[in-house]
N, C-alpha and C positions, 0 to 999 in steps of 0.2 A: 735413774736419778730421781729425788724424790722433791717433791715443791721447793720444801726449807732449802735444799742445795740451791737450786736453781733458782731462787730469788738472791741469793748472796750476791752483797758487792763487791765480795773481792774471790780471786778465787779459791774452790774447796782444797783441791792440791789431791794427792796421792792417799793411798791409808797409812796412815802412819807407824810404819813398820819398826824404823829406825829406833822408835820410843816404846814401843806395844808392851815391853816386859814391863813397866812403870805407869802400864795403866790399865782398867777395869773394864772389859767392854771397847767398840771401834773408833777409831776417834780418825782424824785427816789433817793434813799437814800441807800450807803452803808456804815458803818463805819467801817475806815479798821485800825483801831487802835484806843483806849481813853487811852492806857497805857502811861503816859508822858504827850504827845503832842496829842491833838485830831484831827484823820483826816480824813474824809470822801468825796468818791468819789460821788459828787452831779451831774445826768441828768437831763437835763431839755428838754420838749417837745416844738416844735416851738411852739414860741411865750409866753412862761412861765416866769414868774421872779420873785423874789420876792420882797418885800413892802420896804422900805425905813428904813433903819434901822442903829444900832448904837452899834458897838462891845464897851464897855467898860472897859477901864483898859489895856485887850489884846492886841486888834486890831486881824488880821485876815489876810491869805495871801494864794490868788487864782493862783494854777497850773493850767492854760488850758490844757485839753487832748485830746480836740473831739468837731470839730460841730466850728458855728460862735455865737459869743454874743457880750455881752453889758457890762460894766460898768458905773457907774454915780457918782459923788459925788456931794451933795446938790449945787447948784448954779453953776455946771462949766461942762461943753460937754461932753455926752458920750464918752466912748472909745471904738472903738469897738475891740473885742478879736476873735483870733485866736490859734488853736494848738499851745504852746511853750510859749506863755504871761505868762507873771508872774505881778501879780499886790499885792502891799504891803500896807494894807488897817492897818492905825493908828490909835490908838486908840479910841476914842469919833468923829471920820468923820461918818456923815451920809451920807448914798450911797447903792445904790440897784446894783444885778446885775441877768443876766440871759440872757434865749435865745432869737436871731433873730427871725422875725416874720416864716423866709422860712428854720429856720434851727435848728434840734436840737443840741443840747452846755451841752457840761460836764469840770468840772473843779473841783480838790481837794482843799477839803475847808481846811485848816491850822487853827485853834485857836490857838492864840501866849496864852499861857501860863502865866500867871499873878496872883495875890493874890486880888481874891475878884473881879473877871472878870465875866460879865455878858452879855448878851443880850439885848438890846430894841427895839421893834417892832414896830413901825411906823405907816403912813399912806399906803395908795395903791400908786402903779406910777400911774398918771393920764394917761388914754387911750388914751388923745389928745397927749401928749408929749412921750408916747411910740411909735405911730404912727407915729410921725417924726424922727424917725429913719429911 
């Protein structure tokens, strides 16, 4: 286990098997609540992210806690994130997110809660336009 895990405050979880086709690189998985509000602490290993994708109905809203990353939403500039961001991802926006090439990135995933909310799974980020980060 390497520092960045083992300073986390919540914990890292498993590797994240369940999700691995929908992302680029290791990422880890702990879910620290589905009662209510589903929320789990996501690590991601430099250079991880996952594929382009489209919360439904919900939307979804990322606590950073650890490490440097990225956000994107289809057609408009990364953002890059840091410990304390909060990004408020609307419902049907397609946009990917994950870690820096040089740096591992955790951040609680929030599913906003909705009637009939769903997932959709995307394309991959292209490697040339991850790279210009």
């Amino acid at each position: 286990m390497n520092d960045f895990m083992e300073r986390s405050i919540f914990p890292i979880g498993e590797k994240n098997e369940a999700f691995a086709q929908y992302f680029v690189g290791r990422s880890y998985l702990s879910m620290l609540t589905t009662t209510g509000v589903s929320i789990g602490n996501v690590t991601f290993e430099p250079g991880c992210r996952n594929d382009w994708h489209i919360h439904h109905k919900g939307g979804q809203i990322l606590l950073v806690t650890g490490g440097r990353g990225w956000y994107q939403e289809w057609e408009r500039p990364a953002r890059e994130l840091h410990p304390g961001d909060v990004v408020n991802i609307p419902p049907e926006v397609k946009h990917w997110h994950g870690a820096a090439k040089d740096s591992w990135f955790s951040h609680l995933a929030v599913e906003v809660p909705a009637e009939g909310a769903s997932n959709e799974w995307l394309e991959t980020v292209a490697e040339e336009e991850y790279n210009r980060l």
